[in-house]
C-alpha positions in Angstrom: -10.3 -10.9 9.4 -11.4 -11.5 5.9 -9.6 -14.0 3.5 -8.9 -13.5 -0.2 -8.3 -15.6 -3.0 -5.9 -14.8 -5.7 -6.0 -16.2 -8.7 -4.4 -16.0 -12.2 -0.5 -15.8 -10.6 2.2 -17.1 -12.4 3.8 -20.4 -10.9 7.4 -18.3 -9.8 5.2 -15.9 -8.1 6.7 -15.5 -4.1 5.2 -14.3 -1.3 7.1 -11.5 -1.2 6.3 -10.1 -4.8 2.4 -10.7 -4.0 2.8 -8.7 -0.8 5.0 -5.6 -2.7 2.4 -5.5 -5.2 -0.7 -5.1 -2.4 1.4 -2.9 -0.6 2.2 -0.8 -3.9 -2.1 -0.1 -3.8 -2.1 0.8 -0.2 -4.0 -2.7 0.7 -3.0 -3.8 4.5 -2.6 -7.7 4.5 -1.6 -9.7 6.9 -0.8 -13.5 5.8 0.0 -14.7 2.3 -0.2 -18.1 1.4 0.6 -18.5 -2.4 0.3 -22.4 -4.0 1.3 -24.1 -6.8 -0.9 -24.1 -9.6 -1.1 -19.8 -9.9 -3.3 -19.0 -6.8 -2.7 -17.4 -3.4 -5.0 -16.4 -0.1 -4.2 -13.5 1.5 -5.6 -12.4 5.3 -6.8 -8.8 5.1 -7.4 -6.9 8.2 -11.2 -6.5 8.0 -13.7 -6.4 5.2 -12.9 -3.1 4.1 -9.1 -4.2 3.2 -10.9 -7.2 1.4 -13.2 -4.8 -0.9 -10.4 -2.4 -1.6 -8.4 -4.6 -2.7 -10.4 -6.4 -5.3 -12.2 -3.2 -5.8 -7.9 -1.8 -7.2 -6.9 -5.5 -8.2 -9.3 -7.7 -9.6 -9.6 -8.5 -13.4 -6.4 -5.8 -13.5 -3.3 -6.4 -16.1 -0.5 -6.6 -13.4 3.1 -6.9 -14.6 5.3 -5.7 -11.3 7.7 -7.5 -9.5 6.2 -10.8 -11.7 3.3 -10.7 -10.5 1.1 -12.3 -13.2 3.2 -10.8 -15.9 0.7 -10.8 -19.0 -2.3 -12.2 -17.0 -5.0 -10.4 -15.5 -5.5 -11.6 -11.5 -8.8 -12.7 -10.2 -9.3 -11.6 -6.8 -12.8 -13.4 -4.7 -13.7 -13.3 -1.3 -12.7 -16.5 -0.4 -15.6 -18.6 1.3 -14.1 -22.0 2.8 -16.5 -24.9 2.3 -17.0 -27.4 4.7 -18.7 -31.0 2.8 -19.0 -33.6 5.6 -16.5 -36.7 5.1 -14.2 -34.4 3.1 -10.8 -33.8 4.2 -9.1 -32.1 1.7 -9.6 -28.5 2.7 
């Protein structure tokens, strides 16, 4: 499984507008986890999933279902960081 990060989202963005729009581009997903603040990680099946979807998405101009409606969305492989004594991840 290979995590994404989505950034750039407007603040009433669900996760069911996140999920139409991935689905819209043929990208499989499996979780979606959007926070306040714009941002969102999304499960993709495998790595391929992960490529094709920044590889459609990223640095795109999305307006559907409010997604990011005048924004363009920022789409990383999402790497989680482990710093010893931290415990805000």
């Amino acid at each position: 499984m290979s995590k994404l990060y989505v950034g750039n989202l407007d603040q009433d963005v669900t996760e069911q507008a996140l999920r139409q729009l991935l689905d819209e581009h043929g990208i499989a997903c499996g979780s979606i986890l959007v926070k306040r603040g714009g941002y969102a990680f999304v499960d993709c099946p495998d790595q391929s999933a992960a490529d094709k979807a920044i590889d459609k998405l990223n640095e795109k101009w999305q307006r559907p279902c409010g997604v990011s409606s005048g924004k363009v969305l920022m789409l990383r492989q999402h790497l989680l960081v482990c710093v010893y004594g931290f415990s805000g991840l």
